[in-house]
C-alpha positions in Angstrom: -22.0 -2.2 15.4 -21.0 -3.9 18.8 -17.3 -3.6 18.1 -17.3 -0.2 16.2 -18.9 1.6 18.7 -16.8 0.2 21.6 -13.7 1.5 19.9 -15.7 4.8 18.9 -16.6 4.9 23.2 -12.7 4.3 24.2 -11.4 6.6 21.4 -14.0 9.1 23.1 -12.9 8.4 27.0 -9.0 8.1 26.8 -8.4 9.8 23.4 -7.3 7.1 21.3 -7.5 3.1 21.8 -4.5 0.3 21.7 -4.6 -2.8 20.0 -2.4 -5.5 19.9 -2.0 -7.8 16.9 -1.8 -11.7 17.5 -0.3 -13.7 14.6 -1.5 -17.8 15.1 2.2 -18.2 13.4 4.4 -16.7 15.6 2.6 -17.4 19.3 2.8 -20.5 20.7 0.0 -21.8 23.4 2.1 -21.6 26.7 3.2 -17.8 25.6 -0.2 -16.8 24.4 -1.6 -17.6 27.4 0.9 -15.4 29.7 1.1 -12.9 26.7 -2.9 -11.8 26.9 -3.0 -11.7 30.3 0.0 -9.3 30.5 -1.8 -7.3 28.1 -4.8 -7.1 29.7 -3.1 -5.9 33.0 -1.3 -3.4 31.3 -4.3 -1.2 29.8 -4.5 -3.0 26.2 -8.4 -2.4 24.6 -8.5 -5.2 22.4 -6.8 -7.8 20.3 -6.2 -8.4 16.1 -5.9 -11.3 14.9 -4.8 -12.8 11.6 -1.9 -13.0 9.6 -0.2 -13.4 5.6 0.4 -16.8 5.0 -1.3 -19.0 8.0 2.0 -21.6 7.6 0.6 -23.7 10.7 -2.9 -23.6 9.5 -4.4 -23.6 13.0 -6.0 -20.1 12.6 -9.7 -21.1 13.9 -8.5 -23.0 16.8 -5.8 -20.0 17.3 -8.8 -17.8 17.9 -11.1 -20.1 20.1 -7.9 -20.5 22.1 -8.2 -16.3 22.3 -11.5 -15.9 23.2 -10.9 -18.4 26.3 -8.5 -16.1 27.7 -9.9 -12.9 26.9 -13.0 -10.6 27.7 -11.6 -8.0 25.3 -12.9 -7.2 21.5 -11.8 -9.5 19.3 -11.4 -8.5 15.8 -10.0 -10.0 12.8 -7.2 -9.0 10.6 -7.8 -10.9 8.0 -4.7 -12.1 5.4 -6.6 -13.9 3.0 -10.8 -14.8 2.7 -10.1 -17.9 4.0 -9.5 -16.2 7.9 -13.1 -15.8 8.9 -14.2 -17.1 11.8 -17.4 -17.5 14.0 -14.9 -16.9 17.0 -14.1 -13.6 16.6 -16.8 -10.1 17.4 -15.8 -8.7 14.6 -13.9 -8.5 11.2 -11.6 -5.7 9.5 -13.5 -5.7 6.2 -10.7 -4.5 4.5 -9.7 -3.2 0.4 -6.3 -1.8 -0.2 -7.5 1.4 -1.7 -3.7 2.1 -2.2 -3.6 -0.3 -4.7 -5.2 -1.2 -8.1 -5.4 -4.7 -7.7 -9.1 -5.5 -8.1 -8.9 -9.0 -6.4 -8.1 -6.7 -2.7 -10.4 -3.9 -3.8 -13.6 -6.0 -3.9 -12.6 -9.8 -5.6 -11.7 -11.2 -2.3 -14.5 -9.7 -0.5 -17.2 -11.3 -2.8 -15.9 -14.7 -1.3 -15.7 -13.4 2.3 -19.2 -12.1 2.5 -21.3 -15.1 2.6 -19.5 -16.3 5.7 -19.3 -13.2 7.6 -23.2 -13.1 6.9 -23.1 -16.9 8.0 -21.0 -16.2 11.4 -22.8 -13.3 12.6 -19.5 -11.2 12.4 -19.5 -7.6 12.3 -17.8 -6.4 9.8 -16.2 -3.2 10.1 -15.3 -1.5 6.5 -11.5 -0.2 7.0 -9.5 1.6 3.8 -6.2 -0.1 3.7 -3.3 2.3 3.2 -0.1 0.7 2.6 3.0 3.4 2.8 6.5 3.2 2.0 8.8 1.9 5.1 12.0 1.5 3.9 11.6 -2.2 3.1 9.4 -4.7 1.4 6.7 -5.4 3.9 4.5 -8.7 4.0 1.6 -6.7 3.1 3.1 -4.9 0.4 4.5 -8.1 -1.4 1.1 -10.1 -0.8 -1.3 -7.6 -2.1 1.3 -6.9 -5.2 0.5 -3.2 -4.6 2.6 -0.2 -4.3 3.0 1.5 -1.5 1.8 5.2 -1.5 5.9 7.0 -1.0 6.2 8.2 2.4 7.2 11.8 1.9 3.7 12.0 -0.4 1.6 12.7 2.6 -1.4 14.3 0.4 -1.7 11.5 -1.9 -2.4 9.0 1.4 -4.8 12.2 1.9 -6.6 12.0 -0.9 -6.6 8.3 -0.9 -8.0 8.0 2.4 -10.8 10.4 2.1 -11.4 8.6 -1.2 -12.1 5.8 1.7 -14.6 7.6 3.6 -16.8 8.6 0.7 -17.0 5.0 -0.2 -18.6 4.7 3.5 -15.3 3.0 4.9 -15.6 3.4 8.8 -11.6 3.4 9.3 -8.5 4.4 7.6 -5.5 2.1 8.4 -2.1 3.4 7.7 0.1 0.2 7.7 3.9 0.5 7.3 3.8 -2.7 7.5 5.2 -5.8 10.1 8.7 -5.6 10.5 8.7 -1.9 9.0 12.0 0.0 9.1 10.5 3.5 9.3 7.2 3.8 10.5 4.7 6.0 9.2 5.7 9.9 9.2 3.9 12.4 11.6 3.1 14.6 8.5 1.3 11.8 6.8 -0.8 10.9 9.9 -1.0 14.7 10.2 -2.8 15.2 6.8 -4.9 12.1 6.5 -6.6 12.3 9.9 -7.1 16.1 9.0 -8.5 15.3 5.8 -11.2 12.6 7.1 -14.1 12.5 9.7 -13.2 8.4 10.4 -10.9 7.2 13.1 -7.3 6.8 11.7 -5.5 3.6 12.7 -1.6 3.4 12.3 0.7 0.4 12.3 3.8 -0.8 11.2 7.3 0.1 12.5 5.6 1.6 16.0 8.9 0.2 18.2 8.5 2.4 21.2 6.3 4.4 23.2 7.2 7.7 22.4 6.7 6.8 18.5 3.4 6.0 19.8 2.3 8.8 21.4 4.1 11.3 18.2 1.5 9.3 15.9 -1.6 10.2 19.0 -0.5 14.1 19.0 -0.5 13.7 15.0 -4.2 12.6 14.9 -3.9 9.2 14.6 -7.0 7.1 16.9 -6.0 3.7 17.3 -2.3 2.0 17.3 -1.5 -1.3 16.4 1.7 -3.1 17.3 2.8 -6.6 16.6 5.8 -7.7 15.4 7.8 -5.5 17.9 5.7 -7.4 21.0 6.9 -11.4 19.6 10.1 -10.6 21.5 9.3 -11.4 25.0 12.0 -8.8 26.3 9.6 -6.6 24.5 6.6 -7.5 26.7 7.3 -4.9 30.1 6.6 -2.1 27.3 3.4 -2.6 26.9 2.0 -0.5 29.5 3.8 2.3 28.5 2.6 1.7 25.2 -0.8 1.8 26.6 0.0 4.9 28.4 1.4 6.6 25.9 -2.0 5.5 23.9 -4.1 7.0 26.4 -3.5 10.4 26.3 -6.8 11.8 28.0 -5.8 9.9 30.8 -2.5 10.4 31.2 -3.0 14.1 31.0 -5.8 13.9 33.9 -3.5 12.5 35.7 
């Protein structure tokens, strides 16, 4: 519980924690390198890892590569059973309880198992939401599920407590990489009211006020990715952070 509880302990100290999500496809070696240090200067709590289709098929030496240039948690967001790795501290044991498809509910995690037992990797049971954006997202597409409509704010409700009865440890709201919309304020609003677990939103998250809207709406964690590949994008990550860290900021 290592990982769990760190997140638990910043979530407690500056109200909410930041993590960004690395995808081995879309980071080469010479910006990954500059890329984690810049986040580690600029107040980021930890790093996701994984990604949909793994085209280069580096994913294991992606993440030894990480954990050379990091101190920070990290945790792997994994696209398919075959992303599990001894590398990482931990693993987003995920089922897309938004979906029927039994193969991301449980199939997929009957394969898993035996190596996350086998690499000592805590795993860290996380209800996957996936929410209408606007678009066809990855996700979306790969799990063949649909996406809960994003003015239905009490069916991700529902859904998510759903979650936390089953003992899942985190809710994760995804609009999705490359999201149009991201998810609404409502939604956030009504889930993280609804359940006892941290809330994590992603997806469509393009600037720092969106960022802090989702904190004040109850969310616990953000996630950005896509937006962060564009390297003009990179002096916004402290303010992301900022925004993140809303006990802090407000001591300030």
């Amino acid at each position: 519980m290592k990982t769990y509880n760190y997140l638990l302990n910043t979530i407690s100290q500056k109200g909410a924690a930041y993590l960004v999500l690395l995808d081995p496809d879309k980071l080469n070696d010479n910006d990954l390198s500059r890329f984690i240090v810049h986040c580690e200067h600029s107040g980021v709590d930890g790093f996701l890892v994984g990604g949909s289709l793994m085209i280069n098929g580096h994913f294991e030496s992606f993440l030894d590569k990480v954990k050379t240039l990091t101190s920070l948690p990290i945790i792997i967001f994994p696209g398919s059973e075959n992303q599990v790795c001894q590398s990482a501290d931990a693993i987003l044991f995920i089922s897309v309880v938004s979906g029927r498809n039994a193969e991301h509910l449980i199939g997929k995690h009957v394969l898993a198992a035996p190596l996350i037992k086998k690499y000592n990797l805590e795993p860290i049971s996380t209800g996957y939401i996936i929410v209408e954006s606007g678009t066809i997202t990855t996700a979306e597409y790969m799990s063949g599920s649909l996406p809960v409509p994003r003015n239905k704010p009490e069916i991700a409700a529902a859904t998510g407590l759903a979650a936390e009865y089953l003992g899942m440890k985190l809710i994760y709201l995804e609009a999705g990489s490359g999201a149009d919309k991201p998810v609404t304020n409502e939604m956030v609003k009504a889930v993280s009211s609804y359940c006892s677990v941290p809330v994590i939103v992603g997806g469509g998250i393009r600037s720092p006020q969106i960022a802090r809207e989702k904190i004040e709406s109850g969310a616990k964690i953000i996630v950005t990715g896509n937006f962060l590949e564009d390297i003009n994008n990179w002096g916004l990550i402290k303010e992301f952070a900022d925004a993140v860290h809303v006990k802090l900021t407000l001591a300030v």
